[in-house]
N, C-alpha and C positions, 0 to 999 in steps of 0.2 A: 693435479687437476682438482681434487677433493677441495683442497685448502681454497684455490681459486674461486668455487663455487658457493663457497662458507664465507670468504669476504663479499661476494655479492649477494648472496640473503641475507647477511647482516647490514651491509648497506640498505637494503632495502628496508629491512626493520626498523632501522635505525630512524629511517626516512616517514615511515607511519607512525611511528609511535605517538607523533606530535598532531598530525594531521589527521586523523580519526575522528570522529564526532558521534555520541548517540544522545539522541532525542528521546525523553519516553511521554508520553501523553500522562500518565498520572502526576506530572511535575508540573504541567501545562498551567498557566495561571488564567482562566476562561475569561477576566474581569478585562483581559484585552482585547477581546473580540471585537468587533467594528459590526455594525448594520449599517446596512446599504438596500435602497428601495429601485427593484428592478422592474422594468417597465418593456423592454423590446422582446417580442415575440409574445407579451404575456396577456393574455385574453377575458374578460369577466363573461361570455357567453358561447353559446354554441350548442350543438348536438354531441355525440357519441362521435359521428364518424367525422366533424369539421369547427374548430372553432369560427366566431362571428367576430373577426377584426373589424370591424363596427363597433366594438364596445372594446375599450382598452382595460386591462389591467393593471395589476401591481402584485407584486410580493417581497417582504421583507425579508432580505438572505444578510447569513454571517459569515465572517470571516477571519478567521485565524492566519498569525503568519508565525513561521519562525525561522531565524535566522542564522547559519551557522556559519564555521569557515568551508567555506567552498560551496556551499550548498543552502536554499532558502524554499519551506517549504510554505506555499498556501492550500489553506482547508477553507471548503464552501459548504455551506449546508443553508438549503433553503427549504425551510417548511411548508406545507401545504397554504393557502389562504386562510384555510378554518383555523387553522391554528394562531392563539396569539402568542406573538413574539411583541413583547415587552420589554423586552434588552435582546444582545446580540450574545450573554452566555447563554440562554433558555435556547436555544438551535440547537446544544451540542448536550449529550447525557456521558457521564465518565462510570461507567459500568466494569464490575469484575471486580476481583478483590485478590489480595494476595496470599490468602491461605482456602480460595474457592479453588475448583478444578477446572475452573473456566480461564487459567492464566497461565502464558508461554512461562513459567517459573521452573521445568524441569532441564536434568542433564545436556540434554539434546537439544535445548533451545539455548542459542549465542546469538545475541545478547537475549537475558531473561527480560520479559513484560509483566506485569500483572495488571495494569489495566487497559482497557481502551475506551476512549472517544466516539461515540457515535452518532454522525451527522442525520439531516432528516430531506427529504425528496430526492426522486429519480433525477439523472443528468440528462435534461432534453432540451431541443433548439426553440420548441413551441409549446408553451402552457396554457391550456383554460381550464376552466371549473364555474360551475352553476350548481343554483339550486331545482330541483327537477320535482312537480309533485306529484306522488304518485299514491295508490290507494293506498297505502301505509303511512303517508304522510312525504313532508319533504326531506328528500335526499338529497343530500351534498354532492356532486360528478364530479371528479377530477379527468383527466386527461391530457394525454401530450405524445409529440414525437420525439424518437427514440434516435442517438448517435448509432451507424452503423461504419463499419469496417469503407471506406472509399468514398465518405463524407468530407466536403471542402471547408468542413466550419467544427470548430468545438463547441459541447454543450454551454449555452447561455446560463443554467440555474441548474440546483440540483445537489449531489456528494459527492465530491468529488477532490482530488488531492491531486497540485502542480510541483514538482520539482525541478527549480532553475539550477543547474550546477556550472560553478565558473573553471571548477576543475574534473577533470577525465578522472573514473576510477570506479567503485563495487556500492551499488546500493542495495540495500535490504531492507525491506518493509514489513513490517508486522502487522496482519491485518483480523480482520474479523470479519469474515463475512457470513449473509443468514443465510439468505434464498440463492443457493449456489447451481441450481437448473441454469442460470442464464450466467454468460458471459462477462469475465472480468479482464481490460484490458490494461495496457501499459502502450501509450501512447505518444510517437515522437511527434511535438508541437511545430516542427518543421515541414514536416512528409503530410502530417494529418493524419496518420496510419498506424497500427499496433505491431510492435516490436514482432522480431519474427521467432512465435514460440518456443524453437529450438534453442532460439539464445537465453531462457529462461528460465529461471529453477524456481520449482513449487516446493516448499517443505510446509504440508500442513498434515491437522488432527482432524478427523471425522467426530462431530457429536454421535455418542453412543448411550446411554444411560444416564453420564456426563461425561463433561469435554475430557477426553483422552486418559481419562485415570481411571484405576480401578481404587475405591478407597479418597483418601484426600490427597490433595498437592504434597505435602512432607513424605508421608508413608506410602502413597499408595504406586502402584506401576505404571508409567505411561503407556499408551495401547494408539494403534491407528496411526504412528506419523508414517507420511510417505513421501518420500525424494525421488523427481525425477524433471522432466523437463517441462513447461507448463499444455497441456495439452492443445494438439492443431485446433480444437475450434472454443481454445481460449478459456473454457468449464473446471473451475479447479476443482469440482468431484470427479474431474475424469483422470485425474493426475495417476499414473502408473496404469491407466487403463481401466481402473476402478470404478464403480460407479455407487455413490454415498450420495441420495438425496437426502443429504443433511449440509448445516452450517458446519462451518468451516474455522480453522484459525491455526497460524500460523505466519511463515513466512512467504514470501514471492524476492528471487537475487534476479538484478541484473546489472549488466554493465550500462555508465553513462558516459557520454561526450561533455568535453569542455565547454561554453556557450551554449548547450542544448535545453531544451525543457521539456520533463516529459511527464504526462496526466495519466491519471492510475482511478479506474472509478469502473462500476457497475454501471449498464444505464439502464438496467431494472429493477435495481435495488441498491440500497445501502452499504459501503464498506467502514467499518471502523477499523482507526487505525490505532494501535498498543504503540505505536515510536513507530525510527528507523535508526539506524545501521548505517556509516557514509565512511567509506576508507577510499580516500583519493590517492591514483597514482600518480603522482608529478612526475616531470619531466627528468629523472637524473642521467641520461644516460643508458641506464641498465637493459631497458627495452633494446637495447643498442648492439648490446654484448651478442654475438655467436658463435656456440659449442654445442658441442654434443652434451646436452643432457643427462644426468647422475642419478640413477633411480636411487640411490643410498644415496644419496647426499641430505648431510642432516635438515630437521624439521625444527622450524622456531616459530613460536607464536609473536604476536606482536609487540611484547612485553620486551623483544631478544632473548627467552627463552628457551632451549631446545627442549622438544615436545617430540612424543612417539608419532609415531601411524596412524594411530586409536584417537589421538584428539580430537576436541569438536571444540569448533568456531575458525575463524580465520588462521591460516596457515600460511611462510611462506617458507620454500624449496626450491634448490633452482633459480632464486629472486625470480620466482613467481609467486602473486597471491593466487589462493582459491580459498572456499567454502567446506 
């Protein structure tokens, strides 16, 4: 039975080895970005509590793509009005460094980051902004509405990251996020709706003194990561129950559908994203096989390697992958 279960994990290995893919955002060549002037839903006037569609707007948003096998990611970042955008790479900041404490570069992180990409404006359906004078002089107002959870529409502008994938299999995204009070979703572009938390795994570091080390990246100790399922109301400071109002970084895994697309954003804040992580499961069969499952049956990395228990990053056993 053993031997049986060792040719079908190594099929299986055999099978990713080729089909894997990681993106990392410090590779990113920004000089490809595209500016596009967006104009629906967007407002030059209004109060606090209602924009004046009577006066139309604009805002220059950018756009990143990248393309892999199986899988093609778009990045939007659209900045406030005040801001000038003078090309389409000034939307995007490549922040972190790889010997700072601010970078997925320890043990426990598969695959390792050291930087990330960070876009600029919230993901919303409707934008305005004025100037407003007040006894200090004039101020700048932004505002806008916010995507919620049983919305028929996705955000028009904003931060936000799409993943179209042509093939079924594990994605894992490296993110960075600041203002982690509010909700970060993972959203399928079909339903309109955010993935159902249970099927999600958060592995992030809580900012402490600095990000997750005591000392530097090389020498010092990791501190703060935590695995578990992304929390019911979405909060990745709530992950294992905890609650850390601090930014965040790390991972977010879930499984995608063949033909599916599915949107990963804040809609009150900014996510940057360090890369991702893309191991397609194709079609061989193996899904197919059933037996009784071999708690001993060896472990191979994706390499076809046999690996303990103890390993971190992608595993399969049983020709199953997991995390």
């Amino acid at each position: 039975m053993k031997k049986i279960f060792t040719l079908v994990s190594m099929a299986f290995v055999a099978m990713s080895m080729n089909a894997q893919v990681t993106w990392k955002a410090a590779e990113f060549d920004l000089s490809t970005a595209t500016m596009t002037t967006l104009t629906e839903g967007i407002y030059g006037a209004g109060t606090a509590e209602a924009p004046d569609t009577s006066v139309p707007g604009s805002l220059n948003s950018s756009t990143i793509k990248v393309t892999l096998d199986g899988i093609e990611m778009t990045g939007e970042s659209t900045p406030n009005g005040d801001k000038n955008l003078e090309t389409a790479d000034k939307a995007w900041e490549l922040k972190g460094s790889v010997d700072g404490n601010d970078a997925l570069i320890t043990a426990d992180c598969t695959p390792q980051f050291a930087k990330y990409l960070m876009p600029q404006g919230n993901p919303e359906f409707t934008h305005w902004e004025f100037d407003e004078e007040t006894d200090n002089g004039t101020s700048h107002r932004v505002y806008g509405t916010y995507w919620e959870p049983g919305a028929t529409a996705m955000p028009a502008k904003g931060a936000y990251y799409k993943f179209a994938v042509t093939k079924s299999g594990d994605l894992r995204v490296a993110i960075y996020g600041n203002k982690n009070q509010n909700p970060t979703y993972i959203v399928d572009e079909t339903t309109k709706q955010p993935l159902d938390p249970a099927t999600v795994t958060v592995s992030i570091y809580y900012q402490n003194t600095g990000f997750a080390y005591e000392g530097n990246a090389e020498e010092g100790t990791a501190k703060y990561f935590n695995v578990g399922p992304m929390a019911a109301d979405y909060v990745l400071q709530h992950t294992n129950s905890i609650t850390q109002n601090r930014p965040v970084l790390g991972f977010i895994d879930f499984a995608v559908e063949a033909g599916k697309t599915y949107w990963l954003f804040n809609p009150k804040s900014q996510i940057g994203i360090y890369g991702f992580y893309f191991a397609p499961g194709e079609g061989t069969g193996i899904a197919n096989v059933k037996a009784e499952l071999d708690a001993d049956a060896p472990i191979f990395n994706l390499a076809g390697q046999q690996v303990s228990k103890d390993f971190k990053g992608v595993k399969v056993q049983n020709g199953r992958k997991f995390f």
